[in-house]
C-alpha positions in Angstrom: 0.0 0.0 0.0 2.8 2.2 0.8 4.2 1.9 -2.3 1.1 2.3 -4.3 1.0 5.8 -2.5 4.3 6.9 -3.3 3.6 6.0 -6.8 0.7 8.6 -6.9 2.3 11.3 -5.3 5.3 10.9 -7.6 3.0 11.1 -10.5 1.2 13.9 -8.8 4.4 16.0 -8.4 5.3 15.6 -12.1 2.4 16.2 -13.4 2.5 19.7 -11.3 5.9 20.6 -12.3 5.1 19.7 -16.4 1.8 21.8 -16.2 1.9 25.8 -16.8 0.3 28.0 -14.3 -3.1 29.5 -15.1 -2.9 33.4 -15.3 -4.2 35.2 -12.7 -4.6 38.4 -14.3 -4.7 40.2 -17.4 -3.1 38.3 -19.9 -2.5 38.3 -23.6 -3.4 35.9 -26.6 -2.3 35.3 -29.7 -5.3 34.4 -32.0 -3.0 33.6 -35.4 -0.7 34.7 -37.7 -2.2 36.8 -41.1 0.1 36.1 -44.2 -0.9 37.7 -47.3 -1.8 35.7 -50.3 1.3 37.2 -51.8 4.1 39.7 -51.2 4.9 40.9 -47.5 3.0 43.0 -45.4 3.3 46.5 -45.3 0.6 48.3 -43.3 -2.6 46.9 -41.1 -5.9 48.5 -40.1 -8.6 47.6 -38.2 -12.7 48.8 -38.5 -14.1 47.7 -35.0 -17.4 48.4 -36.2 -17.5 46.0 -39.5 -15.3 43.3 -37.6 -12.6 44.2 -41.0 -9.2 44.1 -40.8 -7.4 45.8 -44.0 -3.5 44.8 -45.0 -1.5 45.6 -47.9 0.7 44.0 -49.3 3.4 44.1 -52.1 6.1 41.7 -53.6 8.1 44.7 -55.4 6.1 44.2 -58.5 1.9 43.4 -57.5 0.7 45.2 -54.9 -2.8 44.1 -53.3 -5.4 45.2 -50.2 -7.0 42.1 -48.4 -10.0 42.3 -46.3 -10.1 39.9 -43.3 -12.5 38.8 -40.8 -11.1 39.5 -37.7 -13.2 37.1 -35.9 -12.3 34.0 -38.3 -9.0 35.8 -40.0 -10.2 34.2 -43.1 -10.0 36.3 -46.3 -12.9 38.4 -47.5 -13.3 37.8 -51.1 -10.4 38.1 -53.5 -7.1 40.6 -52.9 -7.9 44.1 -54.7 -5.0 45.3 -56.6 -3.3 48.6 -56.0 -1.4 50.7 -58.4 1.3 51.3 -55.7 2.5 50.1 -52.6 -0.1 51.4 -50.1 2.9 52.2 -47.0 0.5 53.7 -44.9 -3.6 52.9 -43.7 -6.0 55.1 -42.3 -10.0 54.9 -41.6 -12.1 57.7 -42.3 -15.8 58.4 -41.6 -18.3 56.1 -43.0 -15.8 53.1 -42.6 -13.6 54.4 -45.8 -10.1 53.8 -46.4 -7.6 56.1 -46.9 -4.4 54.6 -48.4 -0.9 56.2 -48.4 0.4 55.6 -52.3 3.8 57.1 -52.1 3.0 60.5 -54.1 -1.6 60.5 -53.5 -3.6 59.1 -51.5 -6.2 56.8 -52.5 -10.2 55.7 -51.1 -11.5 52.3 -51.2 -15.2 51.8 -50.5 -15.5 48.2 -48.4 -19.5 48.4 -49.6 -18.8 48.6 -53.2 -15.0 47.3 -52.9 -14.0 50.1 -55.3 -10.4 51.9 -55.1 -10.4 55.7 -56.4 -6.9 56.6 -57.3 -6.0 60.4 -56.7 -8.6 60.8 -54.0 -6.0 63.6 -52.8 -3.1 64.9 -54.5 0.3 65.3 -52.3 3.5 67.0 -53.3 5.9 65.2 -51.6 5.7 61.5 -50.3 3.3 60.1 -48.2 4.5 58.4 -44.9 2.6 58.9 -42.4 -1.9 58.9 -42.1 -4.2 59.9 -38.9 -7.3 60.3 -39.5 -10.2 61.7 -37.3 -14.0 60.2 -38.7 -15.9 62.4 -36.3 -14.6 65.5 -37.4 -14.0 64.7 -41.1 -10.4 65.0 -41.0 -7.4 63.4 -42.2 -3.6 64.1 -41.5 -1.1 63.8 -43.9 2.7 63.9 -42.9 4.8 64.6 -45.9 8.3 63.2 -45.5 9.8 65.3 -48.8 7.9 68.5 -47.7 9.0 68.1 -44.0 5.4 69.0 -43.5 1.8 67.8 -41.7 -1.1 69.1 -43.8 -4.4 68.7 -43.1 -7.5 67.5 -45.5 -11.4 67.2 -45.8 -12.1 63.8 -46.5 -15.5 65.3 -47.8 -13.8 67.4 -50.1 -9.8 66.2 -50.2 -9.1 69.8 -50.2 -6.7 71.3 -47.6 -7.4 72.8 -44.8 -5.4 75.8 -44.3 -1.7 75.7 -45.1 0.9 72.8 -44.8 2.4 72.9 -40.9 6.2 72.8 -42.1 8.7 71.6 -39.3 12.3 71.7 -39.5 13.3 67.8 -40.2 10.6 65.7 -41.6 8.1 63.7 -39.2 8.8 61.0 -37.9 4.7 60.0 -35.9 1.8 61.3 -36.0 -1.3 60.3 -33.9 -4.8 62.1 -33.6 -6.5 62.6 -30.2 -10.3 62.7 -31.6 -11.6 63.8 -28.4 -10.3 67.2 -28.7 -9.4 67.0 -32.9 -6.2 67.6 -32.2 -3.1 66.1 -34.4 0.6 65.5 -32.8 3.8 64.9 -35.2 7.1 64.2 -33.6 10.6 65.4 -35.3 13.8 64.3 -34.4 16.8 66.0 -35.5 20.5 67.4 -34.8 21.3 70.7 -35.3 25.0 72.6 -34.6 24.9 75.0 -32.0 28.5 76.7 -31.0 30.2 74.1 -32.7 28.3 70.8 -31.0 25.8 69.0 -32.7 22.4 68.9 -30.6 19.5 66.8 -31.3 16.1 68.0 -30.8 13.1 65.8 -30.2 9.9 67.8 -30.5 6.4 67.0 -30.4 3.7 69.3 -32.5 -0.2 69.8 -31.7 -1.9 70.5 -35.0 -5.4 72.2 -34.8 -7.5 69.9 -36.9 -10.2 72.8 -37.6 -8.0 75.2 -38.8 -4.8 73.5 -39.6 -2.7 75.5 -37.7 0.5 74.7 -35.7 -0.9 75.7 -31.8 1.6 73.9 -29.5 5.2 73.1 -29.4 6.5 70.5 -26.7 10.3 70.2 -26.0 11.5 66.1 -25.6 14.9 66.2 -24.5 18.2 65.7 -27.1 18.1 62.3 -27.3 19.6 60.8 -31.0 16.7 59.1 -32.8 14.1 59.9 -29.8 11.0 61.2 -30.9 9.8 58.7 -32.9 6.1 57.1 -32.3 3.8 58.4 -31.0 -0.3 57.9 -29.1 -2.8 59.3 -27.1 -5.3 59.1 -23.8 -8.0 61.2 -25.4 -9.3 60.3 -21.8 -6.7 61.9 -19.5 -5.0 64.0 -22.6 -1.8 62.2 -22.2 0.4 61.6 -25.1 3.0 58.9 -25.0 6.1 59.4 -27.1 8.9 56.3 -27.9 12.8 56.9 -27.9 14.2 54.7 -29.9 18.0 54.2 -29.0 17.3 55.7 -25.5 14.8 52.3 -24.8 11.9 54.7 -23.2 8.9 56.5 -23.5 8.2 59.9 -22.6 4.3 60.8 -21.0 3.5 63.8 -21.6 1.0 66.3 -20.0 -1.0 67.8 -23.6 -2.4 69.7 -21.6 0.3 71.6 -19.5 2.2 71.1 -23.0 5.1 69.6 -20.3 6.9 65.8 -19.8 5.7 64.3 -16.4 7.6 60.9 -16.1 9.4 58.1 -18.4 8.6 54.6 -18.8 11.3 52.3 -19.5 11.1 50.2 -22.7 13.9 48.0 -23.7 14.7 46.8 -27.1 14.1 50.2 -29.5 10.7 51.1 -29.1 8.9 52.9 -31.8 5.3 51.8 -33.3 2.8 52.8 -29.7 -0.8 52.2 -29.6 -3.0 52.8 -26.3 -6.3 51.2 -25.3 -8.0 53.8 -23.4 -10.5 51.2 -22.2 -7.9 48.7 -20.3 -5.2 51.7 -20.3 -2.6 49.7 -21.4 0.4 51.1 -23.5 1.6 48.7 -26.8 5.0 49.1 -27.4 7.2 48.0 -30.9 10.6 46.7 -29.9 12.2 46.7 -33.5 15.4 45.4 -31.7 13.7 42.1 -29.9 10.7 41.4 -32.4 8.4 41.4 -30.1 5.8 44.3 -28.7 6.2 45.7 -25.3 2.9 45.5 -23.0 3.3 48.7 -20.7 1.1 49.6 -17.5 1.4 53.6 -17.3 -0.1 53.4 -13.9 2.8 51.1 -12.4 5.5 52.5 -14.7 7.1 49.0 -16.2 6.3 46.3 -18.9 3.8 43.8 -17.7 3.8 41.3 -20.4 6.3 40.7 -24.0 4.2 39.5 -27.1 6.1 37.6 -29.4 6.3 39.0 -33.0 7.8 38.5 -36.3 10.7 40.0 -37.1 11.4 43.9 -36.9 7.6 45.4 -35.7 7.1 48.1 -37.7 3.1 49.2 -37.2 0.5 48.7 -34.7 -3.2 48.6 -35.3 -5.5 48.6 -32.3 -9.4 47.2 -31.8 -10.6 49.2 -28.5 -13.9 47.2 -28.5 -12.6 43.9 -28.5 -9.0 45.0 -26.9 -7.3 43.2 -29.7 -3.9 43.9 -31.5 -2.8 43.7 -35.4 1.2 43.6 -35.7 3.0 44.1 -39.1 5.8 42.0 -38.5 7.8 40.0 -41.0 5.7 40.4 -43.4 2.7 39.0 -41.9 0.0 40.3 -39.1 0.1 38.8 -35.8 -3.6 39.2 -34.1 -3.3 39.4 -30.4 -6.3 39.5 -27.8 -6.1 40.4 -24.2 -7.9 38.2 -22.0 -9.0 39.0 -18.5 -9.9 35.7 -16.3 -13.2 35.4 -15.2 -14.4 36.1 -11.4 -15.3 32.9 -9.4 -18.6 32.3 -9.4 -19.7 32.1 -5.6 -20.8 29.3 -4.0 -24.1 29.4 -2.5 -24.1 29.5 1.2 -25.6 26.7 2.7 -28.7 26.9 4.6 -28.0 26.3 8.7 -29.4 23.1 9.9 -31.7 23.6 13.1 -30.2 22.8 16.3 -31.4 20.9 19.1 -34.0 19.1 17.5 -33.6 15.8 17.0 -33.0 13.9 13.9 -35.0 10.5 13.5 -32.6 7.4 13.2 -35.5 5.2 11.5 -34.8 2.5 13.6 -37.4 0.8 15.6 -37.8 2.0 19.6 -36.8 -0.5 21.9 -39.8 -2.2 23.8 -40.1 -1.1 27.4 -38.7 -3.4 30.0 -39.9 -4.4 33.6 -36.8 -2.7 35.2 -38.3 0.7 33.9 -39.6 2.2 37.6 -43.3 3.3 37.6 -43.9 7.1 39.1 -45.3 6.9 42.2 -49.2 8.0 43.0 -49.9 11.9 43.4 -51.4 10.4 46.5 -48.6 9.6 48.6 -46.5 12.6 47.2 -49.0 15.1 48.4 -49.5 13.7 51.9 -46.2 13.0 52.7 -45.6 16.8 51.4 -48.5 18.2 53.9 -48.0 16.8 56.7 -44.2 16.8 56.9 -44.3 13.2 58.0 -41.9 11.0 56.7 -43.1 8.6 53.9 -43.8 5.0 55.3 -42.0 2.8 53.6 -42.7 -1.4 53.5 -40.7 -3.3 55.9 -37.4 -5.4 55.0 -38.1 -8.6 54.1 -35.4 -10.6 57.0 -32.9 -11.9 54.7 -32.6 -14.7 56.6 -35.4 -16.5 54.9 -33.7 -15.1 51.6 -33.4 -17.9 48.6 -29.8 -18.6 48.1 -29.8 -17.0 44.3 -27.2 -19.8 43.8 -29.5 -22.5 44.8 -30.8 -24.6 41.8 -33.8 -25.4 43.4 -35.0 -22.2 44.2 -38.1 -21.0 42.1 -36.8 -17.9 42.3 -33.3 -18.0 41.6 -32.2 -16.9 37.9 -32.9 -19.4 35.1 -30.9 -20.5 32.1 -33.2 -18.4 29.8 -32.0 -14.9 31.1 -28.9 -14.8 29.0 -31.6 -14.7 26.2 -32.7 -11.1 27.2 -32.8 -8.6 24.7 -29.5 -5.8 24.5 -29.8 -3.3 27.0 -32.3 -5.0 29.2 -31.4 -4.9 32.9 -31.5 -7.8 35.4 -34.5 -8.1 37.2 -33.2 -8.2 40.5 -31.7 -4.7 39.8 -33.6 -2.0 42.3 -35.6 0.7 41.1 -33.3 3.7 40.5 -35.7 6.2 38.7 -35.7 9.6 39.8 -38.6 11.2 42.1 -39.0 7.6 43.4 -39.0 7.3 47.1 -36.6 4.9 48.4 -38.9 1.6 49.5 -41.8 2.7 48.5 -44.3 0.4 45.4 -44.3 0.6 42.3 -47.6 0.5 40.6 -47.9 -3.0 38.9 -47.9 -3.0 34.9 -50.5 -3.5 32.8 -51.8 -4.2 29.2 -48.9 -4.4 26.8 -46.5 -2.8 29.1 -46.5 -5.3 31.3 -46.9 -8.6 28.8 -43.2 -8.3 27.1 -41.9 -7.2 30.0 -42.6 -9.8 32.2 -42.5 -12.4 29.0 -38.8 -11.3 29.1 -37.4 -13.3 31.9 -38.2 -16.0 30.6 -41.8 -18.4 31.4 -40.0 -19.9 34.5 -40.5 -16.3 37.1 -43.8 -15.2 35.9 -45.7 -16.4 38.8 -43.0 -15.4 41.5 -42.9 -11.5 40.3 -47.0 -11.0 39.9 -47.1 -12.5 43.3 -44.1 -10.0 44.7 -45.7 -6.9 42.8 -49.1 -7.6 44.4 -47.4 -8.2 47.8 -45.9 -4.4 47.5 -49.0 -2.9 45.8 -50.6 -4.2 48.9 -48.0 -2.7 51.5 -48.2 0.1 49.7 -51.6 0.8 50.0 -51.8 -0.6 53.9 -49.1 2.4 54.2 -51.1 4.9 52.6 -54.1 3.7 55.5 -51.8 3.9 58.5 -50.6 7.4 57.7 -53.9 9.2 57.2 -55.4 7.5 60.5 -52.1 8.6 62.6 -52.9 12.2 61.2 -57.1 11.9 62.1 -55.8 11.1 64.9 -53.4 13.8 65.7 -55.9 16.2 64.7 -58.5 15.7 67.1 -58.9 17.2 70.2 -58.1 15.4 73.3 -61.2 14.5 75.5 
C-alpha cells in the first residue's frame, strides 16, 4: 500500500511541475498569424465596427489590399489590386479607407470594394496617415515637404496651409476627443560648434490647420519617434528609440511628467483607453512591449515577427494587429473570469432531534413506575416522613445460587434482549422514594416485559408486585389515621 501511494504522489508532483500556471490576471493571446496571399505586409488596419481588418501588401512588382474577418482571419473575397504600394492605412468616416500611395492618396469603398486613385493629391511622399472620422479630417505627414497638412475627406481639399517643421516627421497620432493632431521630429542641429539633437512634439489644430503647441522632448539621438494618445486623461506617449523609453507627456500643461522604460528600441505605440494599457514596438527584440502607465514598467512581451514596424488597435474587442515579417500577428487580451460564488448553505436547526428510522426499543420491567400523586402530596403536607414497606429478614432469603430455588435466575435470562437490565436490579428512577411500590404494569406494558425473563418467574414477580402494591396501600391507611388522629382534640 505504501508503495502504491508513493507511486501517486510521484505522478502527482510531475504532473505539477510539467503543467503551466493559469494566469491570474490580465493576460495576452495570440489568435493567429495573417500572411498575405502574396508579397509581404506593409501596413494593417482595423474597422471595430464592420469586424474588418485591412493589409497591404506588395512583392516589389503586384501590390494588393486584403480584407479579413477578424473574428475567423479568413480572407474576405479576393485581394484588390493597387497601383502602388499602399505604405501607410487610415479609416475615415463612413468606414472608408484612406491609403498612403507614395505621391496620392487613394479611397477604397469596403461596400462597393472600389479603389479611387487620386482621391487627394500630395507633393511630396506620403509616410505617415491619422485620420479623425468624427470631425472629417485626415492628417497627412509629408516626409519630402518636411510638413503635416491637413484634408477634408469630404472634399480632399486642404485645410489651411501645410504645418512645415524643421526635419521631416517621424509619428503622427490624432487625439479625436479634442481634434487635435501630434507629429514628432527628431533632429540634430549645430549650435556653438556641438551638434544637438532636438526631439519635438507638435499639436496641429485639426479645424483650422494651424501649428498651436510646441513641446520640448529632450536631445536624445533618434528619440521622438512614435507616437499615441489618452483622449481620456490627454496624455500623449512618445517612444525613444535608442534611448529604450517612452516619454508621458502632459498635452495639456504642454510639459513631460515621467518616463517609462522600454527595452529593445521602441517605436510603433498604440494605447487602449479602455484597459489603459500602453503597446509598445521593440524593432530590436521582435516582439511588442505591454506597458502599464499606472505602475511604470512592462507587464507582459508579445512575441512577434521580425522587426515590428506598425500597430493597429481594436478598442472594442482589446485586440492587437502587428505588421511584423511580413505578416499580421492578431493578439487578444484576455481578463480571467471572477469565481462564481458558492451558495451559502442553509444552517441546519439545532437541538432538535433527527430521526434514526430505527425501531424503539420495547419497554422493559426494570423501567420504575412514578409513584401515585397520592402519597407525594400527603407526605408533602404533613411533613411526615413517607412510610415505607418493611425489610423482608434476609434470613429467609433464597440462596440466588440454589438450583432449586423457584426464584433463583434461570438458564433463559442470558436470552434477554440488549440493553435489558437484570431483574433483580432495584428501582433507581428519579422522584421515586426509596422503599416505596411501584404501581404494577399492565396491558402491553407489562406482557413483554414480564415475557422477558423467561416463562419460568412469571408467577413469583406477579405475586411479589401484588405483595408491595398491597404494603403500599396498607401504608397509605396507616398514615392518614395517625394524622385523624393527631388532629383531634383530646377529650
Amino acid at each position: 500500500m505504501r508503495t502504491v501511494l508513493l507511486t501517486a504522489a510521484a505522478a502527482l508532483a510531475l504532473t505539477g511541475a510539467a503543467a503551466a500556471p493559469a494566469p491570474t490576471g490580465p493576460h495576452h493571446e495570440t489568435l493567429r498569424t495573417i500572411t498575405p496571399p502574396s508579397g509581404a505586409a506593409l501596413d494593417a488596419e482595423v474597422d471595430p465596427a464592420a469586424d474588418r481588418l485591412y493589409v497591404s501588401s506588395s512583392d516589389g512588382t503586384a501590390h494588393h489590399l486584403t480584407v479579413y474577418d477578424t473574428a475567423t482571419g479568413a480572407a474576405v473575397g479576393d485581394p484588390v489590386p493597387l497601383p502602388a504600394p499602399a505604405t501607410v492605412l487610415a479609416l475615415g468616416p463612413g468606414g472608408t479607407l484612406h491609403l498612403g500611395l507614395s505621391t496620392r492618396i487613394a479611397v477604397f469603398d469596403p461596400a462597393t470594394r472600389t479603389l479611387t486613385d487620386d482621391r487627394v493629391p500630395v507633393s511630396g511622399s506620403v509616410t505617415l496617415l491619422a485620420a479623425d472620422p468624427g470631425q472629417g479630417r485626415l492628417y497627412v505627414g509629408d516626409q519630402a515637404a518636411k510638413s503635416v497638412t491637413v484634408y477634408d475627406t469630404a472634399t480632399g481639399a486642404a485645410v489651411g496651409d501645410p504645418v512645415v517643421l524643421p526635419f521631416h516627421p517621424a509619428g503622427l497620432a490624432v487625439d479625436t476627443t479634442r481634434h487635435t493632431g501630434y507629429a514628432t521630429y527628431v533632429g540634430g542641429a549645430v549650435e556653438n560648434g556641438t551638434v544637438v539633437y532636438k526631439n519635438v512634439l507638435n499639436a496641429v489644430d485639426g479645424a483650422t490647420g494651424r501649428l498651436t503647441g510646441t513641446i520640448g522632448l529632450g536631445t536624445t539621438a533618434l528619440g521622438s519617434m512614435g507616437v499615441t494618445v489618452d483622449p481620456t486623461t490627454r496624455t500623449g506617449y512618445v517612444a525613444n528609440l535608442a534611448a529604450g523609453t517612452v516619454s508621458v507627456v502632459d498635452l495639456a500643461a504642454e510639459r513631460i511628467t515621467g518616463t517609462l522604460p522600454v527595452p529593445g528600441n521602441p517605436k510603433a505605440l498604440a494605447y487602449d483607453p479602455g484597459t489603459a494599457t500602453l503597446y509598445a514596438a521593440q524593432t530590436g527584440t521582435a516582439s511588442v512591449a505591454v506597458v502599464d502607465p499606472a505602475k511604470g514598467a512592462v507587464t507582459e512581451t508579445l512575441p512577434t515577427g521580425e522587426r515590428p514596424a506598425a500597430l493597429a488597435l481594436d478598442p472594442e474587442d482589446h485586440t492587437l494587429y502587428t505588421v511584423a515579417g511580413g505578416a499580421v500577428t492578431q493578439t487578444v487580451r484576455r481578463t480571467p473570469e471572477e469565481p462564481t460564488p458558492e451558495p451559502t448553505p442553509t444552517p441546519t436547526k439545532t437541538g432538535e432531534p433527527t430521526p434514526t428510522g430505527e425501531p424503539t426499543a420495547e419497554p422493559t420491567d426494570t423501567a420504575s413506575p412514578t409513584p401515585t400523586s397520592t402519597t407525594t402530596a400527603t407526605a408533602t403536607a404533613t411533613g411526615q416522613p413517607t412510610p415505607t414497606a418493611p425489610t423482608p429478614d434476609t434470613t429467609d432469603t433464597p440462596d440466588p445460587t440454589d438450583p432449586t430455588d423457584p426464584t433463583a435466575p434461570s438458564e433463559t435470562t442470558s436470552a434477554q434482549p440488549p440493553g435489558t437490565a437484570p431483574d433483580s436490579a432495584p428501582d433507581t428512577t428519579p422522584g421515586t422514594a426509596p422503599g416505596s411500590a411501584p404501581e404494577a404494569l399492565t396491558g402491553s406494558a407489562a406482557g413483554p416485559a414480564l415475557a422477558s425473563t423467561g416463562g419460568g418467574r412469571t408467577l413469583p414477580l406477579a405475586l411479589a408486585a401484588a405483595s408491595f402494591a398491597a404494603l403500599g396501600a396498607l401504608a397509605v391507611v396507616l398514615a392518614r389515621r395517625r394524622q385523624r388522629a393527631e388532629e383531634e382534640p383530646a377529650p
